[in-house]
DRENDOPA-976764 format. One record per residue (C-alpha): residue in one letter; x, y, z. Coordinates in nm, 4 decimals. Each point is the difference from the previous one (the first is absolute). Example, Ala and Ser with C-alpha at 12.3 -4.5 7.8 and 13.67 -1.06 7.14 Angstrom:
REM residues 2
[timi a; [1.2300; -0.4500; 0.7800]]
[timi s; [0.1370; 0.3440; -0.0660]]
//
This chain:
REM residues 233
[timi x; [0.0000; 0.0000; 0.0000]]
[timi x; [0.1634; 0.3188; -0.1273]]
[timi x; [0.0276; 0.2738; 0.3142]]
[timi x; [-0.2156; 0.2741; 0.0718]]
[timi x; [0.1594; 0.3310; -0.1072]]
[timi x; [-0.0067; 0.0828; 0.3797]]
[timi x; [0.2578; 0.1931; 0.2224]]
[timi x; [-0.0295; -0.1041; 0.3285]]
[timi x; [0.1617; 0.2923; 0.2297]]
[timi x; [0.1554; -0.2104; 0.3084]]
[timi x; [-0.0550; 0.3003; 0.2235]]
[timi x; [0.0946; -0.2558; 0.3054]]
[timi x; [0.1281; 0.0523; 0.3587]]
[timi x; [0.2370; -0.2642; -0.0463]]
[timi x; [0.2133; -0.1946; -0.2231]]
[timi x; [-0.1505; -0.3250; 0.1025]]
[timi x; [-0.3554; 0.0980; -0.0281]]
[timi x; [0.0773; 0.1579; -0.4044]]
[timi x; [0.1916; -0.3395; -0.0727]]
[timi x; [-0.3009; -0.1550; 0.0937]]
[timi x; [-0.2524; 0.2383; -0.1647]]
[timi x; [0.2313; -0.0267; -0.3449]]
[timi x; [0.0060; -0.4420; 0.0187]]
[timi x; [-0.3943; 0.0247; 0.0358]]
[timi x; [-0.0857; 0.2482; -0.2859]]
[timi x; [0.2304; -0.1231; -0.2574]]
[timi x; [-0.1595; -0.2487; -0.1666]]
[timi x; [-0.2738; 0.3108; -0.0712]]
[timi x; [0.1783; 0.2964; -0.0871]]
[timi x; [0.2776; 0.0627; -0.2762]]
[timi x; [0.1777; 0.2708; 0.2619]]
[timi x; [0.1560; 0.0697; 0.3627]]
[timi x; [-0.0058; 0.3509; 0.0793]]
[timi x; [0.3339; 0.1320; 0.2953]]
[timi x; [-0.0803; 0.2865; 0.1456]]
[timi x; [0.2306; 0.2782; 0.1712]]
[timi x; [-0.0948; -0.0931; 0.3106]]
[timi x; [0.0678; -0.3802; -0.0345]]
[timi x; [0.3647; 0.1093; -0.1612]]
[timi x; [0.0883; 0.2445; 0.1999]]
[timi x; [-0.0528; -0.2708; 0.3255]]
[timi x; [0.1316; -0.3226; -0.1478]]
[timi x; [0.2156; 0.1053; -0.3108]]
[timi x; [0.0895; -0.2086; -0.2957]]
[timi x; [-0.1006; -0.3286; 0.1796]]
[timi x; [-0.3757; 0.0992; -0.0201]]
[timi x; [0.0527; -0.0738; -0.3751]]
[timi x; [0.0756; -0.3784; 0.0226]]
[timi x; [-0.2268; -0.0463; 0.3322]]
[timi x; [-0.3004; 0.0942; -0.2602]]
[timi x; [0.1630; -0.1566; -0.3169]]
[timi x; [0.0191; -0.3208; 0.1281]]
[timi x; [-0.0017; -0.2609; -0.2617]]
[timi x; [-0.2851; 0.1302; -0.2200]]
[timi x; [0.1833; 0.2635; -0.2026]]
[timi x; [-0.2665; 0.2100; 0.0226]]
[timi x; [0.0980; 0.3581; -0.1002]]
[timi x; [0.0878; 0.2702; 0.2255]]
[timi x; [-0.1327; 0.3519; 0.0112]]
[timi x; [0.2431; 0.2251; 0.2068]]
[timi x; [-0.1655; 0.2178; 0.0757]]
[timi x; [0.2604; 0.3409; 0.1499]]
[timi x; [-0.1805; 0.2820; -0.1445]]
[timi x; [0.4172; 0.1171; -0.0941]]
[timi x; [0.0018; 0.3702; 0.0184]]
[timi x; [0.3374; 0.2009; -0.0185]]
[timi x; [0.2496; 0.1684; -0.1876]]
[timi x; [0.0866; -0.2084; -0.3340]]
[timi x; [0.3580; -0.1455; 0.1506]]
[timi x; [-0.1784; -0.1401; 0.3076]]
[timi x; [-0.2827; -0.1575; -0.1405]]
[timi x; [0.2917; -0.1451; -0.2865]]
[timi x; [0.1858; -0.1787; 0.3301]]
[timi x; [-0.3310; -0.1013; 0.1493]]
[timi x; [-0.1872; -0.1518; -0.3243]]
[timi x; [0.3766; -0.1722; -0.0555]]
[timi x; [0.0121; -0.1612; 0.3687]]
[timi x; [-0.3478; -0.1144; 0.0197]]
[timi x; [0.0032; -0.1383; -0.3751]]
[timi x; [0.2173; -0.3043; 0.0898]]
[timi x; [-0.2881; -0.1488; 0.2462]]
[timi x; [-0.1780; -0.0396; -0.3643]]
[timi x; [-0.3232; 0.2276; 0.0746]]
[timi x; [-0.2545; -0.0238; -0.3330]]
[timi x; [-0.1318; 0.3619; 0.0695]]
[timi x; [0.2135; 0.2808; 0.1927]]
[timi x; [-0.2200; 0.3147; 0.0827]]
[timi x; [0.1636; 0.3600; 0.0120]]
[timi x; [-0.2283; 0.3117; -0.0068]]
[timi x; [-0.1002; 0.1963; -0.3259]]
[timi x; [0.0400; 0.3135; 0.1637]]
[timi x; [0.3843; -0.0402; 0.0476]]
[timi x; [0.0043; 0.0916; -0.3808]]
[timi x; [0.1444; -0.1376; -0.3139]]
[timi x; [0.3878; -0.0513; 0.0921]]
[timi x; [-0.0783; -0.1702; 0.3249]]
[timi x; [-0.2369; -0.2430; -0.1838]]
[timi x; [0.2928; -0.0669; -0.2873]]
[timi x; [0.2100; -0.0491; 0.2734]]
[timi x; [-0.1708; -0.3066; 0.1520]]
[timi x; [-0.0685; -0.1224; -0.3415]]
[timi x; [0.3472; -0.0179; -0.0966]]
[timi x; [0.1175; -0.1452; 0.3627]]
[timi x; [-0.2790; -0.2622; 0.0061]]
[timi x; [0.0098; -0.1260; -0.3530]]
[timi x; [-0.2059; -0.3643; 0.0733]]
[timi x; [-0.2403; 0.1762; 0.2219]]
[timi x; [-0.3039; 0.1436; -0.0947]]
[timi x; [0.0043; 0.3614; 0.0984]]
[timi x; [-0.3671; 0.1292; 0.1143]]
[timi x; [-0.0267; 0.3664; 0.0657]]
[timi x; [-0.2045; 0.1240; 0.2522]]
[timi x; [-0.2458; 0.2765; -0.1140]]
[timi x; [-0.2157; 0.1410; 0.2669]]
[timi x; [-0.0459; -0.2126; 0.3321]]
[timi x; [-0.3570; -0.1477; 0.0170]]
[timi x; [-0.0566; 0.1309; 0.3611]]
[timi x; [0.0603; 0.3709; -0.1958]]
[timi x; [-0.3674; 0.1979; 0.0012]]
[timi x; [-0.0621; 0.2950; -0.2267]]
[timi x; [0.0155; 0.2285; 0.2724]]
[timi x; [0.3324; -0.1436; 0.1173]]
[timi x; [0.1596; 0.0876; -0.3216]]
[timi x; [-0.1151; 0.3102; 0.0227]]
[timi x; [0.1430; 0.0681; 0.3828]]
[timi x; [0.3992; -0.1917; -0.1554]]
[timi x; [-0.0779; 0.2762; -0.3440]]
[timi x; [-0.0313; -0.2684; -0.2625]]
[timi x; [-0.2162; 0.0749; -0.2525]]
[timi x; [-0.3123; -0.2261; -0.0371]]
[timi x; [-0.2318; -0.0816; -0.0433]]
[timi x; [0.1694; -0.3999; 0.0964]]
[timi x; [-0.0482; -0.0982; -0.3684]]
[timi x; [0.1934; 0.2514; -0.1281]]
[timi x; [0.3222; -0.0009; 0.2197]]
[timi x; [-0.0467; -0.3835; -0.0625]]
[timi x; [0.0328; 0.0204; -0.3905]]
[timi x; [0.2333; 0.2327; 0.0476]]
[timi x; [0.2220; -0.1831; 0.2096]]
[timi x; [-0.0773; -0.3481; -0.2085]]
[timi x; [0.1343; 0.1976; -0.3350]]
[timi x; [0.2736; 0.0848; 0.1665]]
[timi x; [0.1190; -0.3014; 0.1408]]
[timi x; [-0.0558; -0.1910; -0.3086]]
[timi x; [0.2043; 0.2325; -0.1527]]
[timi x; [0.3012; -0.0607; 0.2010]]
[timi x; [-0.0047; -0.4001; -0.0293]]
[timi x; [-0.2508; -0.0907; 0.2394]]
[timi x; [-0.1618; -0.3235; -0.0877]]
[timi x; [-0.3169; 0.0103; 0.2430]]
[timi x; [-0.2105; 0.2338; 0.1879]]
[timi x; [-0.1735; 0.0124; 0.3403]]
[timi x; [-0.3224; 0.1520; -0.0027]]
[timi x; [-0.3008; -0.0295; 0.1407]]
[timi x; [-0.2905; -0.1409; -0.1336]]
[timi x; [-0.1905; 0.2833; -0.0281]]
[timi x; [0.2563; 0.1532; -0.2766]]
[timi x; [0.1112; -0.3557; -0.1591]]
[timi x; [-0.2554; 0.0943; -0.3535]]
[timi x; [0.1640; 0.3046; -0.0314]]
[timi x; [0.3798; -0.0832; 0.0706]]
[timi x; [-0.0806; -0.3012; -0.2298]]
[timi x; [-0.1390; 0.2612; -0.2817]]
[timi x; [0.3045; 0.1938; 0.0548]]
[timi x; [0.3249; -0.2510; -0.0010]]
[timi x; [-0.1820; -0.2782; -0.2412]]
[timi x; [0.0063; -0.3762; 0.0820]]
[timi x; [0.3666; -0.0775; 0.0495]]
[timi x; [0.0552; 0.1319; 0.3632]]
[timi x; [-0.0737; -0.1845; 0.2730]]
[timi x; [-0.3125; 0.1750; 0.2459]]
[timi x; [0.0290; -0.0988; 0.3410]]
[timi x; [-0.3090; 0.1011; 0.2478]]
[timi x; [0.0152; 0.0383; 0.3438]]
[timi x; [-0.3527; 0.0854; 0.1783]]
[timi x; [-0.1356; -0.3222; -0.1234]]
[timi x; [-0.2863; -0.0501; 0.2245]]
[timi x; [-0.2779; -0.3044; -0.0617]]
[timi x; [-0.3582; 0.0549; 0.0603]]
[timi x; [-0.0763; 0.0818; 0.3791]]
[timi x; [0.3579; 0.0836; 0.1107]]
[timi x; [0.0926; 0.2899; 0.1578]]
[timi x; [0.1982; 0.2746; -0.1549]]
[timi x; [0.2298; 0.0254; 0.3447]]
[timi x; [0.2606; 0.2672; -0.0794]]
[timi x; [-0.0659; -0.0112; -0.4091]]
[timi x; [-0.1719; 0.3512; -0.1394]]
[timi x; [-0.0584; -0.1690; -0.4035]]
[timi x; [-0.0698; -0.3788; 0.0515]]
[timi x; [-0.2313; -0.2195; -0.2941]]
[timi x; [-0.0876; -0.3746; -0.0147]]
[timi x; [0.2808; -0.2611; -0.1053]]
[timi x; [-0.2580; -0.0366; -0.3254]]
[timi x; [-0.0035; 0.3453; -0.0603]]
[timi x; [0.3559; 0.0793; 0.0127]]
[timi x; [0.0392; -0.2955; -0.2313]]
[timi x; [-0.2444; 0.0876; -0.2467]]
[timi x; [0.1407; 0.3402; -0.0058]]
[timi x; [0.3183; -0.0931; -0.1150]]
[timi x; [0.2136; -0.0994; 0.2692]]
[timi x; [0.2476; -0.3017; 0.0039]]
[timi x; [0.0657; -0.0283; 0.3798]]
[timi x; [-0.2243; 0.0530; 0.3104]]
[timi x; [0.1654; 0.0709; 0.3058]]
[timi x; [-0.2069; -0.1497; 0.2874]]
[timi x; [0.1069; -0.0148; 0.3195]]
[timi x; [-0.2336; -0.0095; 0.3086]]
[timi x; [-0.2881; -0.1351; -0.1469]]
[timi x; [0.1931; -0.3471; -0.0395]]
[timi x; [0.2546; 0.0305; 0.2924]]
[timi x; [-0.2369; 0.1365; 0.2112]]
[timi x; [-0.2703; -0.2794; -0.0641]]
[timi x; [0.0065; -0.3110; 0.2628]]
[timi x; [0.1358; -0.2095; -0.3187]]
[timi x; [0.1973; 0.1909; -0.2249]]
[timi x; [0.0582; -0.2597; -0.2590]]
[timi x; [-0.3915; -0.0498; -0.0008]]
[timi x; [-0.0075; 0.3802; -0.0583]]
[timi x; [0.2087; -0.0303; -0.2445]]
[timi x; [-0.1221; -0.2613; -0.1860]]
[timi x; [-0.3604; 0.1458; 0.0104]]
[timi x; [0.1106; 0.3493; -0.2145]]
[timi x; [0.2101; -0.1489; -0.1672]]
[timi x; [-0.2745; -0.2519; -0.1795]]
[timi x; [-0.1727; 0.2903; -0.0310]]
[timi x; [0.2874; 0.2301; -0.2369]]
[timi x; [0.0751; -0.3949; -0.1723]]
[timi x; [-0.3900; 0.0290; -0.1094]]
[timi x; [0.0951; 0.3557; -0.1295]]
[timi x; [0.2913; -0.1119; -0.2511]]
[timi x; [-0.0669; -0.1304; -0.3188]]
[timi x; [0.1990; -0.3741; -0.0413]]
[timi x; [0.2454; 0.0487; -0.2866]]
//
């Protein structure tokens, strides 16, 4: 059975408990998503603790956000634990993105465009200019344009980043939430189907299936669901 394009975000208090989480939706979901917080506390080790056997890919998820020669360094040291997707922020601009790009070269580089927990009147207080769906195609152009092969957006602007960059970069969404879950600390948040049907390629979900009292049950459940959603070639 082919995964689920699912990201599961292991947002967990330990390293134990995320090894555990990881073994149990595997079999479901085509992607492990490392947070900062999970890095930061265990390091390069969290990597193989959630690899395991299964080769399942790894989103790394660091949100890399500094002048072009640091982010080089840091793309370059984390690219030898073999992450599938690296994330570094749109809004460091075009060298910094070229810079990870050329220091990661089998990674996946995914910039960040405008943080799903981001409301329109929070732009407005940091002086971005919105509305949301502007500053994201703005951003998307521009990291496309400096080598970025994927984007992070959320669903609510996945159409219109797809209009913009065409079908050969990868859209990752973050403030997946299915039917009847709460939007917790998420201000634009649609359905796994939605975001699908919109144009996305990966779903980051995280509480909704390590939160649930069986997380591989949660994750088989939407992910039979998206599998219903995707035509068999």
């Amino acid at each position: 059975m082919t995964p689920a394009p699912i990201a599961v975000a292991l947002d967990a208090p330990d390293l134990e408990t995320a090894a555990r989480w990881a073994a149990l939706v595997t079999p479901h979901v085509s992607t492990i998503k490392v947070g900062l917080e999970l890095y930061l506390r265990y390091g390069p080790d969290v990597i193989a603790s959630v690899r395991g056997a299964s080769g399942v890919n790894i989103f790394l998820d660091l949100k890399l956000h500094d002048i072009p020669n640091t982010v080089a360094g840091a793309a370059k040291a984390v690219a030898r634990l073999r992450p599938t997707i690296l994330t570094v922020h749109a809004a460091g601009g075009p060298a910094m993105i070229r810079a990870a790009v050329e220091s990661a070269p089998n990674t996946r580089i995914a910039a960040v465009t405008l943080l799903t927990s981001l409301s329109e009147a929070d732009l407005d207080r940091i002086g971005l200019a919105g509305p949301a769906i502007d500053a994201v195609r703005r951003l998307a152009v521009l990291a496309v344009g400096a080598g970025a092969r994927a984007l992070v957006c959320s669903p609510r602007e996945v159409a219109a980043v797809r209009a913009e960059v065409g079908p050969d970069v990868m859209l990752i969404t973050p403030g997946v939430r299915p039917d009847g879950a709460a939007s917790q600390d998420q201000a634009r948040v649609a359905t796994p189907e939605q975001a699908l049907a919109d144009g996305a390629d990966l779903l980051v979900i995280g509480r909704p299936i390590t939160g649930a009292a069986d997380p591989g049950a949660a994750a088989a459940t939407i992910a039979a669901a998206l599998r219903r959603m995707i035509p068999t070639p």
